[in-house]
C-alpha positions as CSV (number, residue, x, y, z in Angstrom):
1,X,45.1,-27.4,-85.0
2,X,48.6,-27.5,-85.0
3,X,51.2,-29.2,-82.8
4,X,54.5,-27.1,-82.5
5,X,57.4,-29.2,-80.8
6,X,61.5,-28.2,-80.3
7,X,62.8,-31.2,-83.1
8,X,65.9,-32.8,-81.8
9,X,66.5,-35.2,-85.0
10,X,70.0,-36.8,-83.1
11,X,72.9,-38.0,-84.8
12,X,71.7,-40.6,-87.0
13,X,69.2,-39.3,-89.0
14,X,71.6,-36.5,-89.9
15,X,74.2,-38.8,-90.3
16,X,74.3,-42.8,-91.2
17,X,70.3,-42.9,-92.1
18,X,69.7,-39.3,-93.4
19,X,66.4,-40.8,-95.2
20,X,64.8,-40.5,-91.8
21,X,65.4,-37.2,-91.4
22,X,64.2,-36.6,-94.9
23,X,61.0,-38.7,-94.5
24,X,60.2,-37.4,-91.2
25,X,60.3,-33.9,-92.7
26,X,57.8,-35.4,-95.8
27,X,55.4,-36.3,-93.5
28,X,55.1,-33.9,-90.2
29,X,53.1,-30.8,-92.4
30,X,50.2,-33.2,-93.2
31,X,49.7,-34.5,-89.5
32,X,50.0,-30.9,-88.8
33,X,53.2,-31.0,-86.7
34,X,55.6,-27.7,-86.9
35,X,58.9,-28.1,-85.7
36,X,61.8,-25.7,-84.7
37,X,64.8,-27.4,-85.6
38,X,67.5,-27.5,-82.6
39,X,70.1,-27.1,-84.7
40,X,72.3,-26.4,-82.0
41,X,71.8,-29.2,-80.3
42,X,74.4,-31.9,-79.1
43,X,74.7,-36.1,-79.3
44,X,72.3,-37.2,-76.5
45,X,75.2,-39.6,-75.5
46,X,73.5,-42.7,-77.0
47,X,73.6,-44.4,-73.1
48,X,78.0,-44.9,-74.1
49,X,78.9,-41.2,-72.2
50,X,77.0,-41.7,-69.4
51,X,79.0,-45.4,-68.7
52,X,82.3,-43.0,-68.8
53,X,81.4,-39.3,-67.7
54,X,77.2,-39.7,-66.0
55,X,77.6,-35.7,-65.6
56,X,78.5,-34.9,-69.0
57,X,75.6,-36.7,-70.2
58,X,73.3,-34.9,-68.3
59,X,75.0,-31.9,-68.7
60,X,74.9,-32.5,-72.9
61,X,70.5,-33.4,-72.2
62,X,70.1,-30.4,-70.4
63,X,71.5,-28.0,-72.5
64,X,69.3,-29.5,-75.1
65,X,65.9,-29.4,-73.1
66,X,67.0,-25.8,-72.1
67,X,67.2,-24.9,-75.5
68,X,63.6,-25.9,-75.8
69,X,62.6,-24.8,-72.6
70,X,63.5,-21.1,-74.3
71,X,61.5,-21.7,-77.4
72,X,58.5,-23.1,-74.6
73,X,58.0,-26.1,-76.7
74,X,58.3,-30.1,-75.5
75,X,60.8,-32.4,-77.2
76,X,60.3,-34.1,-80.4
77,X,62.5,-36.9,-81.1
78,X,63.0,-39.6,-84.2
79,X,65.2,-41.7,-82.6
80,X,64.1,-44.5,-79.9
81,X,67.6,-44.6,-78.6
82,X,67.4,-40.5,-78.0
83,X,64.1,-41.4,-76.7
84,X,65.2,-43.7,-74.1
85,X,68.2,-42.0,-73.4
86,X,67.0,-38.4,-72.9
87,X,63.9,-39.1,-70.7
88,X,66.0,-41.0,-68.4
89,X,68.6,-38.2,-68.3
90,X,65.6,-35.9,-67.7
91,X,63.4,-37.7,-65.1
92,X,66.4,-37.4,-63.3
93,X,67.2,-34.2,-63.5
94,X,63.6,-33.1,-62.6
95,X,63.3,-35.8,-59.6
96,X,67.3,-36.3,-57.9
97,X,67.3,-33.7,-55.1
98,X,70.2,-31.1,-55.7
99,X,71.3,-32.5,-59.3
100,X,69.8,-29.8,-61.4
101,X,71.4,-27.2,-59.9
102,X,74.6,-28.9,-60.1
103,X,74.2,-29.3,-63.9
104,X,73.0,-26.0,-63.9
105,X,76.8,-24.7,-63.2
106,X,77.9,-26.4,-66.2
107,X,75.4,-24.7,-68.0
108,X,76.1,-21.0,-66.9
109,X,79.2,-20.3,-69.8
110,X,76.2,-20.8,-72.4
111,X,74.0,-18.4,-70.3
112,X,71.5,-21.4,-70.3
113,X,69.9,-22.8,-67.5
114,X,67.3,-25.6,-67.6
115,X,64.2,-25.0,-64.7
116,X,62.9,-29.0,-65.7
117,X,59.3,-27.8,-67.5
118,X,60.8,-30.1,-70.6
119,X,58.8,-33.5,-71.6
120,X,60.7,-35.7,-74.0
121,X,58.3,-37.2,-76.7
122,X,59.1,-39.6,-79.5
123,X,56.9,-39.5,-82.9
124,X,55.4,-42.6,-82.0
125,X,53.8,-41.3,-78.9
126,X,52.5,-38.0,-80.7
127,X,51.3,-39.6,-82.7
128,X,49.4,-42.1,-80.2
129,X,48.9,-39.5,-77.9
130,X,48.4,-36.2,-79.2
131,X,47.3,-36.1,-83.0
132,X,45.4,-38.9,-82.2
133,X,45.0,-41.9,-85.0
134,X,41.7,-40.6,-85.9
135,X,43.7,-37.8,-87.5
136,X,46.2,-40.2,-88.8
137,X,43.2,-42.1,-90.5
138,X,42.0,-38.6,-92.3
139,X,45.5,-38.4,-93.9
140,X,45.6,-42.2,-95.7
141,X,45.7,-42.1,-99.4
142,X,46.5,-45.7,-100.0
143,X,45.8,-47.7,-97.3
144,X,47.9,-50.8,-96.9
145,X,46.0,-53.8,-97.3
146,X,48.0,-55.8,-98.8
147,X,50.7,-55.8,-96.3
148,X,51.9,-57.8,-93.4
149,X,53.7,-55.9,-91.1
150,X,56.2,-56.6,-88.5
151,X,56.8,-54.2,-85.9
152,X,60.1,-53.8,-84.3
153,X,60.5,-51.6,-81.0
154,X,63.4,-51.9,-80.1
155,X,65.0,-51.4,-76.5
156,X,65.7,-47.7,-75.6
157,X,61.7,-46.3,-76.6
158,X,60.3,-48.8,-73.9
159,X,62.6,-49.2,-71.4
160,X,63.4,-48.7,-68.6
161,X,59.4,-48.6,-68.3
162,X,60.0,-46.8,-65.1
163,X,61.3,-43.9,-66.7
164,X,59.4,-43.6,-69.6
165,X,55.7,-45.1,-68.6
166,X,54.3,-45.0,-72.7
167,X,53.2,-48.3,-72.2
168,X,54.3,-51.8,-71.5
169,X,57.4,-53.0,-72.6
170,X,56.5,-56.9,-72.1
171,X,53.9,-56.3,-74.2
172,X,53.1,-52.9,-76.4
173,X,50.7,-51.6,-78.7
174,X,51.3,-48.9,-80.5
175,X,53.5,-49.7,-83.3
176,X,50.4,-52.6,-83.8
177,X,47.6,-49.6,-83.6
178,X,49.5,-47.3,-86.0
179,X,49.9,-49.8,-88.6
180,X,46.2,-51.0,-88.0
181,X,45.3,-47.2,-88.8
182,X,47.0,-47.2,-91.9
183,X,45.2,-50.6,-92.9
184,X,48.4,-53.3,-93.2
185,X,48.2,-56.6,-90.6
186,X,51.0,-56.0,-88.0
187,X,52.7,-59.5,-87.7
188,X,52.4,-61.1,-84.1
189,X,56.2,-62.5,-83.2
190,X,58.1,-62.5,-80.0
191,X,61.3,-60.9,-81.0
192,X,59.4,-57.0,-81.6
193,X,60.5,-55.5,-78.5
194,X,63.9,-57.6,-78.0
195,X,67.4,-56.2,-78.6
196,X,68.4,-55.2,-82.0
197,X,72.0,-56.3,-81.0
198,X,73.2,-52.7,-82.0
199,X,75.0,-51.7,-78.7
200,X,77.1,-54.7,-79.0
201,X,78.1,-54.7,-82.4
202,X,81.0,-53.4,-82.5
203,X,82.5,-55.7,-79.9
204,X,80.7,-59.3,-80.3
205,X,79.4,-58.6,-84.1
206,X,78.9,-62.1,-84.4
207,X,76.5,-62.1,-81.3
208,X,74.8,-59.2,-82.6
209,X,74.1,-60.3,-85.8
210,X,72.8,-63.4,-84.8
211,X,70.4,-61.3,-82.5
212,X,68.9,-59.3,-85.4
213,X,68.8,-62.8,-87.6
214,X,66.7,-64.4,-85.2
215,X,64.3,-61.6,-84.9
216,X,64.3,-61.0,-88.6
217,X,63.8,-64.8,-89.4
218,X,61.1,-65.1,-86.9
219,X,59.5,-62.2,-88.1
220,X,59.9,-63.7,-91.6
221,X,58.3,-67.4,-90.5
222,X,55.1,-65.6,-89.4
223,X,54.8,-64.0,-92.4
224,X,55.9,-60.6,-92.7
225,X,56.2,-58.6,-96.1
226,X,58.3,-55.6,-94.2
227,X,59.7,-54.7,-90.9
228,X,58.8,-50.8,-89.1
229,X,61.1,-49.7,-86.7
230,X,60.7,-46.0,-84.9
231,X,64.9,-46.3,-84.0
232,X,67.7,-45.9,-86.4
233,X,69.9,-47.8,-84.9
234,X,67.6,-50.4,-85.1
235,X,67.5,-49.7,-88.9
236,X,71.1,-49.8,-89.1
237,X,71.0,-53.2,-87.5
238,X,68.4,-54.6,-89.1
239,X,69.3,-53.2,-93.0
240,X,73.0,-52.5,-92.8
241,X,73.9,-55.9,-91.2
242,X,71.0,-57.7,-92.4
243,X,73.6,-60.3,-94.9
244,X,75.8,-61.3,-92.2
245,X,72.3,-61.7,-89.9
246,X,70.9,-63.9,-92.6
247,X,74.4,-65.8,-92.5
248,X,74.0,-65.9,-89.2
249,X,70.5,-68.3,-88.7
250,X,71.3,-69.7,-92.0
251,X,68.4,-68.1,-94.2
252,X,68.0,-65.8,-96.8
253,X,66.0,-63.1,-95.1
254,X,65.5,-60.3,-97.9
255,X,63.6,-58.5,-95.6
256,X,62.7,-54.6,-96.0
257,X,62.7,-52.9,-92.9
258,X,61.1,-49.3,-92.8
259,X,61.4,-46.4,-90.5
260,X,58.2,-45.2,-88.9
261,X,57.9,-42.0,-91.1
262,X,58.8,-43.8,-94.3
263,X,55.7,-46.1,-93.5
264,X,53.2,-43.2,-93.1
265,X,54.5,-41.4,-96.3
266,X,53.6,-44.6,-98.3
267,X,50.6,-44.8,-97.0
268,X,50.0,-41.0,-97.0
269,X,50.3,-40.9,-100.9
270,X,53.6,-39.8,-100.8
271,X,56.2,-40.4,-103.7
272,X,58.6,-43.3,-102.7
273,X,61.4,-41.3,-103.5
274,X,60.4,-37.7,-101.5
275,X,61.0,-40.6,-98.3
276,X,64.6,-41.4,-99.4
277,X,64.1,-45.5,-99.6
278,X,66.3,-45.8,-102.3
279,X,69.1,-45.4,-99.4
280,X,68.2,-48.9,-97.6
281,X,70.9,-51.8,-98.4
282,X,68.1,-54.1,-98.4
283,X,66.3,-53.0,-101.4
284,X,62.2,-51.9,-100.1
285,X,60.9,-52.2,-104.5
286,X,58.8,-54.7,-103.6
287,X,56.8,-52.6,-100.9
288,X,56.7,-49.9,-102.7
289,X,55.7,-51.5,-106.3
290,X,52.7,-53.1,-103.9
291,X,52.0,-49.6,-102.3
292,X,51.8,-48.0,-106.0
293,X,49.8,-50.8,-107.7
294,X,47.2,-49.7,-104.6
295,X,47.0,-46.5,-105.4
296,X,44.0,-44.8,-106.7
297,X,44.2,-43.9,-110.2
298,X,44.2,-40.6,-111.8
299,X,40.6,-40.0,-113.9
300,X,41.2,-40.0,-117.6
């Protein structure tokens, strides 16, 4: 059976963390995912347009969920921030008396016009929802066993929970049930569904990094190998700035962190560098040298 979704990969995984992109693409033909690209597709706003111009950011979500609305296929996003922002921009255009059509006028030029038959779904939630982990199980080559996992949700892909409903954002599970299926030990901590410090970075780095450092560190106390994220600007946080994090709380963190379709492929069998790790700052060797020692072995 195969699940057929409108891919809207968002800025970063074609931009700063193209390995996502590239691991994503690795990894959705096995799960039996097909994907129509929308490569016309704009920024989702990343929640900074909507603080300036709110109907320019609904105007840039629309267009986007009417290009998919055309093709009849739901949303598939990478990105936790798309995530969050998009099904907020679209529960309200759906549920806000008279604002579609309003957005609607800003749409005519194109010749599009969204009717609000669009749902907005991250991987994580396919893959939890749809495919189902059964399926997930059938696809594991080298299961991760040896691995303790921490999982890191991140703010936009479970909140506001009154947009979004996946699950709840005190308390998730399905970052947990997903590394469960692929046989590592997700890593209990409290800092897995706080902020990253991302949004602030550019204007309080110094708060922001020390945000990340004491997730990371915390993470690291309880005994983590690696971190999973399903949001690249989570990633970017949590890699990019990881030094100046570690500076931060005073430790040496040296902590991998992994996006969501980058810890599938490992476990799915497939080569380390098909998933683009060789990208990270913070160098993931160590998981994948544990991931390879695990695999079966080729009959002589």
């Amino acid at each position: 059976m195969a699940f057929r979704y409108a891919l809207y990969p968002g800025c970063a995984a074609k931009g700063a963390t193209p390995e996502l992109y590239q691991s994503t693409m690795a990894i959705i033909g096995r799960l039996g995912i097909e994907v129509v690209e929308l490569g016309a597709a704009a920024c989702c706003g990343a929640g900074v347009v909507a603080e300036a111009e709110p109907d320019v950011a609904l105007a840039l979500n629309a267009r986007t969920f009417a290009q998919a609305e055309q093709l009849g296929l739901d949303v598939m996003t990478i990105c936790g921030t798309c995530q969050g922002v998009m099904g907020a921009a679209n529960r309200r255009l759906k549920q806000e008396p008279g604002l579609l059509d309003r957005i609607n006028t800003a749409l005519e030029p194109e010749g599009l016009r969204y009717r609000g038959t669009v749902q907005v779904k991250h991987l994580l939630w396919i893959l939890v929802r749809e495919i189902g982990l059964k399926k997930l199980g059938e696809e594991i080559r080298v299961p991760l066993h040896d691995l303790r996992i921490a999982p890191f949700y991140g703010c936009y892909i479970l909140r506001p929970s009154w947009d979004l409903g996946f699950e709840d954002p005190e308390n998730p599970g399905s970052l947990e049930r997903v590394i469960r299926t692929l046989g590592g030990e997700p890593v209990a901590y409290a800092g897995r569904t706080k902020c990253c410090g991302f949004p602030i970075i550019l204007e309080q780095e110094a708060i922001a990094v020390a945000m990340a450092g004491i997730n990371m560190k915390e993470a690291k106390d309880q005994g983590a190998d690696c971190m999973v994220t399903p949001c690249p600007l989570c990633h970017m946080s949590l890699d990019i700035y990881q030094d100046r994090a570690g500076q931060a709380v005073r430790t040496a963190l040296n902590l991998p962190i992994l996006h969501l379709p980058q810890l599938l492929g490992l476990a799915m069998g497939v080569p380390a560098k098909e998933l683009g790790v060789s990208r990270h700052l913070v160098p993931v060797d160590s998981i994948v040298k544990r991931v390879e020692r695990a695999a079966p072995q080729p009959a002589s």
